[in-house]
C-alpha positions in Angstrom: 0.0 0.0 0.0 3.1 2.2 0.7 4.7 1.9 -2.7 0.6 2.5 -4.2 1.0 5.6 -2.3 4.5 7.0 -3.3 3.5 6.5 -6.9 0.6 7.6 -6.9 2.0 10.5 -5.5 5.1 11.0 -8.0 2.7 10.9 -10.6 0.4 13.9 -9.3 3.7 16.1 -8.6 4.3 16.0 -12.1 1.1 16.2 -13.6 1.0 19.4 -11.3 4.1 20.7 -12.5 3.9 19.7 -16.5 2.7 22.4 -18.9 3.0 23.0 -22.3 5.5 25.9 -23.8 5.4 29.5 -22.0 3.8 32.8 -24.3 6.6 34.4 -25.8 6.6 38.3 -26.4 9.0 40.8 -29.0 8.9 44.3 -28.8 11.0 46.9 -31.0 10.6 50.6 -31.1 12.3 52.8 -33.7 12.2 56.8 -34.0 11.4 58.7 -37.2 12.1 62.3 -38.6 8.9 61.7 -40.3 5.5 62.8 -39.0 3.3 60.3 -37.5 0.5 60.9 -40.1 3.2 60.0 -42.9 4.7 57.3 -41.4 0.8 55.8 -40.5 0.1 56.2 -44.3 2.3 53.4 -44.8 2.4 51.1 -42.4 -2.0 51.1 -42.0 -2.2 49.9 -45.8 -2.5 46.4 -44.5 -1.5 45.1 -48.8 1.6 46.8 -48.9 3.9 45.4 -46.5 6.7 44.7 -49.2 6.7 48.1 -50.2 8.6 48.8 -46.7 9.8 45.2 -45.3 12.7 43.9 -47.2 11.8 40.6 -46.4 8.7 40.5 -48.2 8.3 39.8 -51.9 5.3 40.4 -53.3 1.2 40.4 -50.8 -2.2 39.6 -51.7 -5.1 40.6 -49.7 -9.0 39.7 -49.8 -10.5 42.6 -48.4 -7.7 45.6 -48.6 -6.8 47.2 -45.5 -10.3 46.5 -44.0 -10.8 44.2 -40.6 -11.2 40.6 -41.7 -8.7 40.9 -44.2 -6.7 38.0 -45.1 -3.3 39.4 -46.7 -0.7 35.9 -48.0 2.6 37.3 -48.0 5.5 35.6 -50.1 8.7 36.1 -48.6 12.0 36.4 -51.0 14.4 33.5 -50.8 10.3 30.8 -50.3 7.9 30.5 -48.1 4.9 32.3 -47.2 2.9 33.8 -43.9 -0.8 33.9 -44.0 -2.1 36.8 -41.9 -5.6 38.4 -40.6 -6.5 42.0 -39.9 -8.0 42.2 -36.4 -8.4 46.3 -35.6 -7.3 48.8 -37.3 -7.7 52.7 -35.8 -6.8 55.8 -38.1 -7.7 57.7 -34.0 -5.0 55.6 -32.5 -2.8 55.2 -35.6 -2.5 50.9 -35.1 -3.1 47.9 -36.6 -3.5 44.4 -35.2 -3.1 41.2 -36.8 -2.6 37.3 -36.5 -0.9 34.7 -38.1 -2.1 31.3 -39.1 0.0 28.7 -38.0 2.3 26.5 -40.3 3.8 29.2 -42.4 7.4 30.6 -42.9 7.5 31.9 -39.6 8.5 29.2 -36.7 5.8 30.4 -34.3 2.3 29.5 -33.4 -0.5 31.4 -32.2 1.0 34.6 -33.3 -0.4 38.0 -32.4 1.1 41.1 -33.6 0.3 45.0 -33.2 2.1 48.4 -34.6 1.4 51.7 -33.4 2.5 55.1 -34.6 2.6 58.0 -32.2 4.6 61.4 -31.7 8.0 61.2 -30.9 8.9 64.0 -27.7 10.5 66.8 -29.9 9.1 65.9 -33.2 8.9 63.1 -35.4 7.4 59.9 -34.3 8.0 56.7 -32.5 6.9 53.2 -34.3 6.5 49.9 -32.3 5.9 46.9 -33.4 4.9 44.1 -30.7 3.9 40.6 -30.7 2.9 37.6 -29.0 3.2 34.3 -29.9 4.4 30.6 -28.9 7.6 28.5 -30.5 6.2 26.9 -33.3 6.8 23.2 -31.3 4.7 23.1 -28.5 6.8 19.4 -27.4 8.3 19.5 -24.2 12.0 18.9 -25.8 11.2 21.5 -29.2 12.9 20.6 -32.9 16.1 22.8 -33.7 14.8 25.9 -34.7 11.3 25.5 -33.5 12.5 26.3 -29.7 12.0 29.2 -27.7 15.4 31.4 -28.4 14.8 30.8 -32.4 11.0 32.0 -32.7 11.9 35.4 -30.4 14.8 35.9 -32.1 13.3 35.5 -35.5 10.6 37.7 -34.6 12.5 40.7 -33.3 14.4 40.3 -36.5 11.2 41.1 -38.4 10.7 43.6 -36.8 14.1 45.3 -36.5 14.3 44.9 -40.2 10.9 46.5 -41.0 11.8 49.3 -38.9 14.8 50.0 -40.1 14.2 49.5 -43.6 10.9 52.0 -42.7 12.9 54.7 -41.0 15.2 54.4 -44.5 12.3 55.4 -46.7 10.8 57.9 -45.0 13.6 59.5 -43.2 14.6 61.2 -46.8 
């Protein structure tokens, strides 16, 4: 009855203590000289993202910049991301979208939101943040599906969008 006991026990300590993979956040903020009404001009237009990420080639969208949206982005060197359009506010100057899982990106679960406000002394400040789980949800992840690679290919996104934005518009 003692050993029943121990076991039993050993087996509710780690059912207690088992969980699948922890929510994993990026956030990366970058100032412009530009205004904040120019630099919303082109990040809002939720079927132009390659005409300011470097990354991507070429986007389709079903219903423009409008919420429900489904924009497929092909990005250069293969692959694609398949993406919806949550909110959008022209008032708060941000957009929010997801991801659906299984594209280019090794993530899951993937929520995303940039804002555009005034800078202190002109200009304005961009960030881009997200949420999101490693792409392998196992409790010993696939190279490159782990926790360190889906942050760190995330904040690469973004640090490259924002640079490459900050590029065009800083003129």
């Amino acid at each position: 009855m003692r050993l029943f006991a121990a076991l039993l026990a050993i087996v509710a300590s780690t059912t207690v203590f088992a969980h699948g993979p922890s929510r994993l956040k990026a956030n990366e903020t970058i100032t412009l000289k530009a205004s904040p009404d120019a630099v919303w001009a082109k990040v809002k237009d939720f079927t132009q993202l390659q005409s300011w990420h470097p990354a991507v080639e070429s986007s389709t969208a079903t219903a423009g910049s409008d919420v429900g949206s489904v924009r497929t982005l092909k990005i250069k060197g293969g692959g694609e991301v398949v993406e919806k359009l949550e909110a959008i506010s022209d008032a708060d100057r941000s957009l929010t979208y997801t991801a659906q899982d299984g594209g280019a990106l090794p993530v899951s679960k993937y929520k995303s939101t940039i804002t555009v406000k005034p800078a202190d002394g002109g200009g304005s400040t961009v960030e881009w943040k997200g949420v999101f789980f490693r792409a392998d949800a196992s409790e010993h992840p696939a190279a490159g599906k782990d926790d360190e690679t889906a942050t760190g290919t995330i904040k690469a996104v973004y640090t490259d969008g924002l640079k490459n934005l900050k590029a065009l518009l800083d003129k």
